[in-house]
C-alpha positions as CSV (number, residue, x, y, z in Angstrom):
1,X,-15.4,-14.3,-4.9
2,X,-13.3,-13.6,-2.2
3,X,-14.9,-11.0,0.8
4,X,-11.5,-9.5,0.9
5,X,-12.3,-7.6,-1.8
6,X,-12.9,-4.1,-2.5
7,X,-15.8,-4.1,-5.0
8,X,-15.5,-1.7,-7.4
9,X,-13.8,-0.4,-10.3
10,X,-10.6,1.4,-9.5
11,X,-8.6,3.9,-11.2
12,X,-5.3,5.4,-9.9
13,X,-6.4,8.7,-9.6
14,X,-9.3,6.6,-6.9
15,X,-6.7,4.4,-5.8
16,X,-4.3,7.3,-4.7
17,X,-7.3,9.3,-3.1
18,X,-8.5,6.1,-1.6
19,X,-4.9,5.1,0.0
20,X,-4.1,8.7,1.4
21,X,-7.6,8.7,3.2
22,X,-6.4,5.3,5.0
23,X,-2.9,6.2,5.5
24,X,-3.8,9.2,7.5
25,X,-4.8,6.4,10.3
26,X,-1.8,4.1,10.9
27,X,-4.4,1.6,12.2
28,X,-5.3,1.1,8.5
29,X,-2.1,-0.1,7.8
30,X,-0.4,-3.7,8.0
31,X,3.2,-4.8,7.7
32,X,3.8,-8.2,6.4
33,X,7.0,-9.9,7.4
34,X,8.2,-9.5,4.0
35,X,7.9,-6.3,4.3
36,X,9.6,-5.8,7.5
37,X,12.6,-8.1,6.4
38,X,13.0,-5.9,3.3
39,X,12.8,-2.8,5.1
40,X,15.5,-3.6,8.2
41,X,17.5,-4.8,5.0
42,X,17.2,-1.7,3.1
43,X,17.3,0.8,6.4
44,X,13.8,1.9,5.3
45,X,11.5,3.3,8.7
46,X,8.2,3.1,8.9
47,X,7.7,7.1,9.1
48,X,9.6,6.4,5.0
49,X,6.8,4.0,4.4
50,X,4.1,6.1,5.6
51,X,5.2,9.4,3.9
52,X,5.4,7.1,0.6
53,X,1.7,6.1,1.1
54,X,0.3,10.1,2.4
55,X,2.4,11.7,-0.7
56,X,4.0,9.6,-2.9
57,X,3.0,8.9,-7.1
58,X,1.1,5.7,-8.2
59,X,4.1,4.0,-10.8
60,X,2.2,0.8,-11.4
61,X,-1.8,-0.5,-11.3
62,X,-4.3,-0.7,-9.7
63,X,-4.3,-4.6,-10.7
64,X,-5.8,-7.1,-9.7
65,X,-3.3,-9.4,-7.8
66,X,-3.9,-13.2,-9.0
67,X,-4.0,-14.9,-5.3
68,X,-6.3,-12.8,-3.6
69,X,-7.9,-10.9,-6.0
70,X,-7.6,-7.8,-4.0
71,X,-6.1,-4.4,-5.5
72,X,-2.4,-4.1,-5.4
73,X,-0.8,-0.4,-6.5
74,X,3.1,0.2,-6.4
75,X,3.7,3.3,-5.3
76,X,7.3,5.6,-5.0
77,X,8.5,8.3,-2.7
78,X,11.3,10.2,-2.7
79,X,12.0,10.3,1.6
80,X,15.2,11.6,3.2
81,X,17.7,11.2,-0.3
82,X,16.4,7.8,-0.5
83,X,13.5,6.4,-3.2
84,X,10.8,4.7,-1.3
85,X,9.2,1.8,-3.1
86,X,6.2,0.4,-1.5
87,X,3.8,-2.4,-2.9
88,X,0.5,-1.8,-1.1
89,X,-3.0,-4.2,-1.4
90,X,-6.2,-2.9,-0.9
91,X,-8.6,-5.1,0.9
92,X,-11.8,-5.1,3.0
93,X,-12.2,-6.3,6.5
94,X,-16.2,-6.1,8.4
95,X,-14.9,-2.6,10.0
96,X,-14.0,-1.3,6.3
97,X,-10.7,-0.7,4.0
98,X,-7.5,-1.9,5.0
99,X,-4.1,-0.7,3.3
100,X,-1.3,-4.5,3.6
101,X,1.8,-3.3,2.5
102,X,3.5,-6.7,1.3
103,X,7.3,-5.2,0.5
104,X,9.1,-2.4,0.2
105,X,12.3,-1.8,-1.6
């Protein structure tokens, strides 16, 4: 098993209480290019992003993502007019949890 992992079993209610405590630090959270393509694409900001993460609704998971065997949760916000989608992955570094937000549409 991979040390990337967050060992445990997680609910959504865990999973949105869990991702709300990292947000609050914007040190906890990662960007992948993916992510930043889709969000110049889509005119989504960071500040969108994070408000989506701090007070947006769980729509799909937690699950288990096949690759890396980390948590993934979909998540949607309603920021500024515009529905925020975010896919976010859980994972575990030696200094603790870690939000990777891998798109956003």
């Amino acid at each position: 098993m991979s040390m990337n992992i967050i060992h445990l079993d997680l609910t959504a209610p865990r999973a949105l209480a869990l991702i709300k405590e990292l947000a609050v630090n914007s040190e906890n959270v990662f960007l992948v290019d993916h992510a930043k393509k889709n969000m110049k694409k889509r005119h989504i900001t960071r500040a969108q992003i994070d408000q989506c993460l701090l007070k947006g609704k769980i729509t799909e998971g937690p699950y288990r993502d096949i690759g890396s065997g980390n948590w993934r949760i979909k998540m949607e916000h309603y920021s500024s007019g515009q529905c925020v989608r975010v896919v976010a992955e859980l994972f575990t570094t030696d200094r603790g949890e870690k939000i990777i937000i891998i798109t956003t549409f």
